[in-house]
C-alpha positions as CSV (number, residue, x, y, z in Angstrom):
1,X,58.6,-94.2,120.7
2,X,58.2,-97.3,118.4
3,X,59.9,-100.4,119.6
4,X,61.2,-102.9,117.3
5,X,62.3,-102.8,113.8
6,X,61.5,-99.5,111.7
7,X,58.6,-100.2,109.5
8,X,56.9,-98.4,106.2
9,X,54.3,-98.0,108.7
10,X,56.5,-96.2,111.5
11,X,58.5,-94.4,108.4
12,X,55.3,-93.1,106.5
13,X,56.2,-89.4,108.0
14,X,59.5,-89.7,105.8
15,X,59.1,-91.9,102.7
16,X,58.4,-90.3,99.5
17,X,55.3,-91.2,97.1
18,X,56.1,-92.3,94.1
19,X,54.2,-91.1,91.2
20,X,56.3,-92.9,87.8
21,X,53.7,-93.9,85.8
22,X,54.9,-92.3,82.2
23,X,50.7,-91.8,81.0
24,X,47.3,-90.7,82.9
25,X,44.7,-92.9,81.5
26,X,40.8,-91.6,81.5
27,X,37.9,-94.1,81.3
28,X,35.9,-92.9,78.4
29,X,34.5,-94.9,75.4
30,X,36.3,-93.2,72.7
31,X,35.8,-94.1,69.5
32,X,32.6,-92.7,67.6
33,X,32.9,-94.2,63.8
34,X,29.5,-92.9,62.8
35,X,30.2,-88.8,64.3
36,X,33.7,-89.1,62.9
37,X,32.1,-90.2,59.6
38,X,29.3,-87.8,59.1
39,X,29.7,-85.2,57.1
40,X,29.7,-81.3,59.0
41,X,27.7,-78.6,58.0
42,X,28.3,-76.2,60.9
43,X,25.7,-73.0,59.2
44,X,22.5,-74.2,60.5
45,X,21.4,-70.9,61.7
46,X,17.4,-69.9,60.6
47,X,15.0,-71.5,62.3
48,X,14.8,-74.7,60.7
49,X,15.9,-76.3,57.4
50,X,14.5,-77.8,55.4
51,X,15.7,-81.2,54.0
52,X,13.1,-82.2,50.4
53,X,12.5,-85.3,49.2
54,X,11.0,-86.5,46.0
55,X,9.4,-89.7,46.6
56,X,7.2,-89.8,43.2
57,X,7.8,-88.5,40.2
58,X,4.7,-87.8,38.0
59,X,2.3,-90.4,36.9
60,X,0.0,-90.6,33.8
61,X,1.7,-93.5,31.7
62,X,-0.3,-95.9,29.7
63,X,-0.6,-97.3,26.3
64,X,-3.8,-95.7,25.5
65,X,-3.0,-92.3,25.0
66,X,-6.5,-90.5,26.0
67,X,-5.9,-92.5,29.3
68,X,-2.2,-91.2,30.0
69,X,-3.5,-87.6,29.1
70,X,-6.5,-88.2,32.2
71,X,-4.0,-90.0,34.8
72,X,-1.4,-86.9,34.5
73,X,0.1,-85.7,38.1
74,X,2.4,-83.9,39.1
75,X,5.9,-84.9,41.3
76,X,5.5,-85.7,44.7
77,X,7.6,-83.9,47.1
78,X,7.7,-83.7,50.8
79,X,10.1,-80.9,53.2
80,X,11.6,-82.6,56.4
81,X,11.6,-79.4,58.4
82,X,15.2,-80.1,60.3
83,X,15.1,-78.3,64.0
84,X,17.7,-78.3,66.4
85,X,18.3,-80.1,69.3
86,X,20.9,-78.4,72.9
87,X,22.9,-80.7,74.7
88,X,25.0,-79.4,77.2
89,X,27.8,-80.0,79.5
90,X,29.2,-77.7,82.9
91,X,31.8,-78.4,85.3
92,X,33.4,-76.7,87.6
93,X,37.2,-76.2,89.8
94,X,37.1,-74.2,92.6
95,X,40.1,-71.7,93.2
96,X,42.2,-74.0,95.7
97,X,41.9,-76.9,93.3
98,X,43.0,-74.9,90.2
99,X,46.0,-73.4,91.9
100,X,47.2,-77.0,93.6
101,X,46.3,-78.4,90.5
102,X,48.5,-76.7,88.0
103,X,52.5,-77.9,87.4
104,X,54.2,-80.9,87.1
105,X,55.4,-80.8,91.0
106,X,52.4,-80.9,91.9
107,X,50.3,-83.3,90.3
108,X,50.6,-85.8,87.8
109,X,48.3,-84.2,85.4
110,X,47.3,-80.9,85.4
111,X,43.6,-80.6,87.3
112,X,42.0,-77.8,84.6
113,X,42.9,-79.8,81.4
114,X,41.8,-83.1,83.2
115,X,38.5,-81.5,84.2
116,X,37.5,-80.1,81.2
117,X,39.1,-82.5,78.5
118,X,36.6,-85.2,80.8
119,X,33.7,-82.6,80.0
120,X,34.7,-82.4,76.8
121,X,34.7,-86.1,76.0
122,X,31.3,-86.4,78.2
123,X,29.4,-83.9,75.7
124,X,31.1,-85.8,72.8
125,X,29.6,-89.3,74.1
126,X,26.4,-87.7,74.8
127,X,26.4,-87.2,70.9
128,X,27.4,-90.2,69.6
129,X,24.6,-91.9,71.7
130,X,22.1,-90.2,70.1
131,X,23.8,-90.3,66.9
132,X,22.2,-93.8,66.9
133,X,19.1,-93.7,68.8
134,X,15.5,-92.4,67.9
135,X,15.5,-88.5,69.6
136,X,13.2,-89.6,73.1
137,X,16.4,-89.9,74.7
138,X,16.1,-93.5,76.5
139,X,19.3,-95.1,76.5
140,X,18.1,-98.2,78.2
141,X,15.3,-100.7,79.6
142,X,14.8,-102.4,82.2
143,X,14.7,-106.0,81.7
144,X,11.5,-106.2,83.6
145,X,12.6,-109.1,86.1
146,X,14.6,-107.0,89.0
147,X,12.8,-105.5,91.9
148,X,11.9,-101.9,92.4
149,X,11.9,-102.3,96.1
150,X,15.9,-102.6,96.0
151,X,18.3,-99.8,94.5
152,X,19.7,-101.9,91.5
153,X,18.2,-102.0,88.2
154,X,19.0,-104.6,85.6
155,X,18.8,-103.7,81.9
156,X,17.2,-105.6,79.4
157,X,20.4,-105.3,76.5
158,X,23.7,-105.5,78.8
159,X,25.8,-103.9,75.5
160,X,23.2,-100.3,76.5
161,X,26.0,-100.4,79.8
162,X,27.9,-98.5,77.7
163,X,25.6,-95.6,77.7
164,X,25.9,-94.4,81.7
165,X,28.6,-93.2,83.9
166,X,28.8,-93.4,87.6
167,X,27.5,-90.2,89.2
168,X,25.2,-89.4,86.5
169,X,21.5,-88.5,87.4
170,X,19.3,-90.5,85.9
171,X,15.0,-90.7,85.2
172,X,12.4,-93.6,84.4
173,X,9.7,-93.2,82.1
174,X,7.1,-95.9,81.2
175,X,7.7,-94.7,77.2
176,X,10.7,-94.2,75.1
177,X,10.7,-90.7,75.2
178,X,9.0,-89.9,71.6
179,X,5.6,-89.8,73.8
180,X,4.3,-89.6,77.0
181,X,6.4,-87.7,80.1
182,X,8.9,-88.7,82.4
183,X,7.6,-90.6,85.4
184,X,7.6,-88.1,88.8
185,X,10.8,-87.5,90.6
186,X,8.8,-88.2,93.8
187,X,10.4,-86.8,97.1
188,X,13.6,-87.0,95.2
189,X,15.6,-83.7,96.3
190,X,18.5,-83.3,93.5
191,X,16.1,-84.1,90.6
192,X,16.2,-88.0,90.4
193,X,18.2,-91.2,91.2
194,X,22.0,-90.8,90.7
195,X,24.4,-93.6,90.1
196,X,26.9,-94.8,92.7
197,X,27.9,-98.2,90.8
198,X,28.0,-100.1,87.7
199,X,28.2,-103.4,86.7
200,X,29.6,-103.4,83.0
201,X,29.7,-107.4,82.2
202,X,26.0,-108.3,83.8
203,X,24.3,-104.6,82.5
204,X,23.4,-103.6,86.3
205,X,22.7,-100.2,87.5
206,X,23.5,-99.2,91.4
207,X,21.6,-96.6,92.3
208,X,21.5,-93.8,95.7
209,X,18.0,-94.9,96.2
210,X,15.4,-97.8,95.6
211,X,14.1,-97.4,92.5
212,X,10.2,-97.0,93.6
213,X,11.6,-93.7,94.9
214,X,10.2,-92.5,91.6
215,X,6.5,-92.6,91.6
216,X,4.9,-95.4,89.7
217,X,8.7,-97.0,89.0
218,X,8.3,-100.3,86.9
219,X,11.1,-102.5,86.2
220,X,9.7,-102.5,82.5
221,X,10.9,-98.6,82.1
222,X,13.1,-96.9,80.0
223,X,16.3,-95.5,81.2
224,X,17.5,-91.9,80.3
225,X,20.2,-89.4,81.1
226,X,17.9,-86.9,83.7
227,X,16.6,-84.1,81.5
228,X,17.2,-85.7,78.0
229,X,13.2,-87.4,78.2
230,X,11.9,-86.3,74.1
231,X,14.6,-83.6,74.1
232,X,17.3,-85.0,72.1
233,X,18.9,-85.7,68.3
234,X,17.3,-87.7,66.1
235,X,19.8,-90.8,65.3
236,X,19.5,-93.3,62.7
237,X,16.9,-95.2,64.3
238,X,14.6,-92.0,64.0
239,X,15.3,-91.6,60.6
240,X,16.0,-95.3,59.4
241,X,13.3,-97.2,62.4
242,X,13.1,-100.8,62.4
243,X,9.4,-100.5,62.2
244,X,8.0,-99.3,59.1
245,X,5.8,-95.5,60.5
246,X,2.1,-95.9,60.1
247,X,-0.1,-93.0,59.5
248,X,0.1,-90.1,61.5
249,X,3.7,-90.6,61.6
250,X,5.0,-86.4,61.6
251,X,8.7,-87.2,61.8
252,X,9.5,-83.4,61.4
253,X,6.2,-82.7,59.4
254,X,6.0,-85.2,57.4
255,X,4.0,-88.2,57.4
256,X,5.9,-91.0,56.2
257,X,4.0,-93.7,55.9
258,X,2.3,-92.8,52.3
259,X,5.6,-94.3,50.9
260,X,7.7,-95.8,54.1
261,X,10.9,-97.0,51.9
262,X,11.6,-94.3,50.3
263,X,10.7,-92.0,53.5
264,X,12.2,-93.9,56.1
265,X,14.4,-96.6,54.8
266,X,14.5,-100.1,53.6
267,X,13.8,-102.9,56.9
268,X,15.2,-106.0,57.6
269,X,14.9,-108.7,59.7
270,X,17.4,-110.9,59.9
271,X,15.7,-113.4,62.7
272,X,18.7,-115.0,64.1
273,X,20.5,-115.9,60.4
274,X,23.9,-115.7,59.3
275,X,24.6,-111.5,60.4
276,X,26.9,-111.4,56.8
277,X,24.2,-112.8,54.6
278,X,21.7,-110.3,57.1
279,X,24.0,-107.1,55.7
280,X,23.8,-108.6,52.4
281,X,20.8,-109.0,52.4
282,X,19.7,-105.7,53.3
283,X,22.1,-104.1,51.5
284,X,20.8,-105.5,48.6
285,X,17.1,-104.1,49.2
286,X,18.5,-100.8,49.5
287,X,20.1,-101.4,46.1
288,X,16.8,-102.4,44.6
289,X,15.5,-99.1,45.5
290,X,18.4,-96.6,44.0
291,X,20.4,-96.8,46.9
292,X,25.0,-97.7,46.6
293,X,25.0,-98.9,50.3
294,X,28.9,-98.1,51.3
295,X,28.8,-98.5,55.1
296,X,27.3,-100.5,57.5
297,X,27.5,-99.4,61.3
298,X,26.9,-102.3,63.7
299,X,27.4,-102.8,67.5
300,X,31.1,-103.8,68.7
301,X,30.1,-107.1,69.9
302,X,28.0,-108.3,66.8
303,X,31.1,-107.4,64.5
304,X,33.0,-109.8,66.6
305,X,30.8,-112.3,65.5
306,X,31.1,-111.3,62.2
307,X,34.9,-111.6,62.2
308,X,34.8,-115.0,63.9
309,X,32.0,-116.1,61.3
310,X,34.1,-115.1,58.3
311,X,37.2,-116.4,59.7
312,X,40.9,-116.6,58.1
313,X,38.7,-115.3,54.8
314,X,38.0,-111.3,56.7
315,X,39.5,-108.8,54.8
316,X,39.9,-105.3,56.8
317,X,40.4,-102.0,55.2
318,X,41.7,-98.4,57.0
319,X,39.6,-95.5,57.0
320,X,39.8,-92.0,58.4
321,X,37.3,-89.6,60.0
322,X,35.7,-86.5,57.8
323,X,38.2,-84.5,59.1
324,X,41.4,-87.1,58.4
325,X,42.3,-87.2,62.2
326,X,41.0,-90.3,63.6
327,X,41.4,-93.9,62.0
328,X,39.0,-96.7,62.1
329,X,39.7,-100.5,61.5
330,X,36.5,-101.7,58.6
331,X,35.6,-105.5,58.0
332,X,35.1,-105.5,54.2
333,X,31.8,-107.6,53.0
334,X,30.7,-107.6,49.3
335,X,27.3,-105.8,48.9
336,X,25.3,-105.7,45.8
337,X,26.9,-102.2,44.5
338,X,30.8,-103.5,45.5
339,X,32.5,-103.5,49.2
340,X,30.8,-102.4,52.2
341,X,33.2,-101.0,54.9
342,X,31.4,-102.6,58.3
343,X,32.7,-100.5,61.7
344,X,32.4,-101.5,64.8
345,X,30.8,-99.1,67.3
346,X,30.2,-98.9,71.2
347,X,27.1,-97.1,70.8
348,X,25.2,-99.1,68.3
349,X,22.5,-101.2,69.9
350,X,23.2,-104.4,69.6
351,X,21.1,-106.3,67.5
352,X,20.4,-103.3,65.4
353,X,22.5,-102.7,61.6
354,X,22.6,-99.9,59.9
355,X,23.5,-99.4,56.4
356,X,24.2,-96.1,54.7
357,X,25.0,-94.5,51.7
358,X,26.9,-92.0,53.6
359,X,26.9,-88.5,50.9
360,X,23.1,-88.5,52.3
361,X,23.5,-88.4,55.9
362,X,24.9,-84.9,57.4
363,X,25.6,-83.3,60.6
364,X,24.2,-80.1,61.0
365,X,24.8,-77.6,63.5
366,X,25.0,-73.9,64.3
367,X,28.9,-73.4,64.4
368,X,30.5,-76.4,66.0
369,X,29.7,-79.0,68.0
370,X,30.9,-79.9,70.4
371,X,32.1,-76.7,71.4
372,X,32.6,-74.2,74.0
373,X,30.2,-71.8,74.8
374,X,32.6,-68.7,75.1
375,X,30.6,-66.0,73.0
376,X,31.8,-63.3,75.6
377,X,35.1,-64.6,75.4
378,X,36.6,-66.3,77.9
379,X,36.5,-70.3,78.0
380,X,35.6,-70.4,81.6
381,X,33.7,-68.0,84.2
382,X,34.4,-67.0,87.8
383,X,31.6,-67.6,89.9
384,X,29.4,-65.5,91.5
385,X,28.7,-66.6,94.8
386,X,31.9,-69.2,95.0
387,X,35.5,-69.4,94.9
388,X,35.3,-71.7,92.0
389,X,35.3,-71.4,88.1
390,X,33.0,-73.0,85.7
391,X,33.2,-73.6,82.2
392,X,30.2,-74.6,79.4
393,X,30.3,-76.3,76.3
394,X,27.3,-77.2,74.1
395,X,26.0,-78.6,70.9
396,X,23.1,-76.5,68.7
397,X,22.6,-79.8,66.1
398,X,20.9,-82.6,64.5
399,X,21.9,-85.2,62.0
400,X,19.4,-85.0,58.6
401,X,19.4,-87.6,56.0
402,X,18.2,-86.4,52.2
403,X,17.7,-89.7,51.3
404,X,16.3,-92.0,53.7
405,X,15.4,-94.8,50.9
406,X,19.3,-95.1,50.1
407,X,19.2,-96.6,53.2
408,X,18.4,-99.4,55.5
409,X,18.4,-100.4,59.0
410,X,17.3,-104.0,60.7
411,X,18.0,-106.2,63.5
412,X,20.3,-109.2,63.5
């Protein structure tokens, strides 16, 4: 028996837990402008398709007309031949935690929808990432000053935080992903290193193991999701790179560099300058070339400086998804062919711009994506060998662009 005066500590056995709080908040970076802005074409079934260009039209001008009749050719086309690109996401319950799980009186939040609306918006992030990035899949680099000897690695871009999650697996290769292979999982035994913590201010990475657990690890390497290495869509900084492609380029069978404008896109530098005169700029390029630039996609934390730069004079404009369900907040600038809505988004690199005329951009899969992967009906399985249920979704798609030269892309 306690002595003394009754404590919460002595009355634990009897006092009720409280759960009042009126919402159940997830941690997920939300908002995807540039996915909620393409535009869907959800019949990409075949096995390709083919996205054509006409870069030339055909020469034999002159003012002498035996010359003009000599110089004739003929158009000059090429065929991007689209393929698609899996992305997948599984979780699982098991039977206990899907019967505790489920009604008010007993949790706060019912455990299936929380488990698979968080796989849901896991697969969705998965997308937007790539939505920006070249196809290889990194979504980081090591800033090449940390120590492989210790379990932390520091990136080179803190905004590329963003892109990670605690728990998620994660591999080291000495190339971006567009060449090369991953480096070896060494005597890794669940694949490679998984996350335990995050530092989302300084851009740090915690993970279960030092990093030189990975043969060859070099605090110089690239960062990617485990199993993504050269596997994934190709963003806007595959079609649209910041570097014009030199020969030999093959970005789905065609060689850009014979015209590299109007293949892959007008690029800019803006080296440090003013980021609204940068847009304009750029914009203004792209114009040059046959291009109405409408949109410009930009990291969360450079349009920030953009709004402080422009001041009491920013002027912002409401726009909705493809699909009229989501609503984004757009800083208006004035580009060459009238206002360019800029949107501010989490998985842009920062210091990278992109500006689109968006009719030439689409989304392409086969039936929709995300989804759930439930052709034999239900949305999730029973399994085998457990007393658990697991449930699949997926994505068969790619993002195509039939105009790459309406376009332009550049670093602040």
């Amino acid at each position: 028996m306690a002595t003394g005066d009754a404590t919460v500590t002595t009355l634990s056995n009897i006092l009720k837990t409280k759960y009042d709080q009126k919402k159940f908040y997830q941690f997920a970076y939300m908002k995807a402008p540039l996915m909620g802005r393409l535009r869907n074409d959800e019949k990409f079934g075949g096995n390709n398709a083919r996205i054509t260009v006409r870069y030339a039209v055909p020469q034999g001008g002159s003012c002498t007309f035996a010359t003009a009749q000599g110089n004739k050719t003929t158009s000059s086309d090429v065929g991007f031949l689209l393929t698609r690109k899996k992305d997948y996401h599984l979780s699982g319950i098991t039977g206990e935690g899907l019967d505790a799980g489920d009604g008010d009186e007993n949790t706060i939040y019912n455990a299936l929808k929380g488990e698979m609306d968080g796989s849901l918006r896991n697969l969705t992030r998965s997308m937007a990432i790539q939505g920006y990035r070249n196809g290889g899949g990194a979504r980081a680099k090591g800033d090449g000053a940390y120590s492989v000897a210790a379990a932390v690695i520091t990136i080179q871009t803190p905004a590329d935080i963003t892109n990670f999650e605690v728990q998620m697996f994660i591999q080291l290769g000495s190339t971006d992903g567009t060449s090369g292979s991953v480096r070896s999982a060494g005597g890794i035994s669940h694949g490679e290193l998984r996350i335990t913590a995050l530092n989302r201010i300084a851009g740090t990475i915690t993970c279960s193991g030092n990093i030189n657990t990975i043969t060859s690890a070099a605090n110089t390497d690239y960062i990617f999701r485990d199993g993504d290495f050269g596997a994934c869509g190709s963003g806007l900084l595959g079609w649209l790179p910041t570097t014009a492609p030199t020969g030999g380029d093959n970005w789905y069978g065609v060689d850009r560099s014979v015209d590299t404008v109007r293949l892959a896109g007008t690029t800019y530098a803006g080296n440090g300058g003013n980021k609204e005169e940068t847009l304009i700029d750029a914009a203004a390029l792209a114009s040059r070339e046959g291009g109405s630039i409408d949109s410009a996609f930009v990291n969360t934390l450079d349009r920030a400086d953009l709004v402080k730069s422009l001041g009491t004079k920013a002027v912002y404009e409401p726009v909705k998804s493809t699909d009229g369900v989501i609503g984004y907040k757009t800083l208006i600038i004035e580009g060459e062919d009238g206002p360019i809505k800029v949107f501010a988004d989490v998985n842009c690199p920062r210091g990278n711009f992109f500006l689109l005329q968006e009719d030439t951009w689409v989304k392409k899969s086969a039936k929709a994506a995300p989804r759930y992967l439930k052709a034999d009906g239900p949305e999730f399985l029973r399994e085998a060998s457990a007393d658990g249920y697991e449930w699949r979704l997926g994505a068969y798609w790619n993002i195509g662009c039939e105009a790459p030269g309406f376009n332009a892309s550049g670093t602040f």
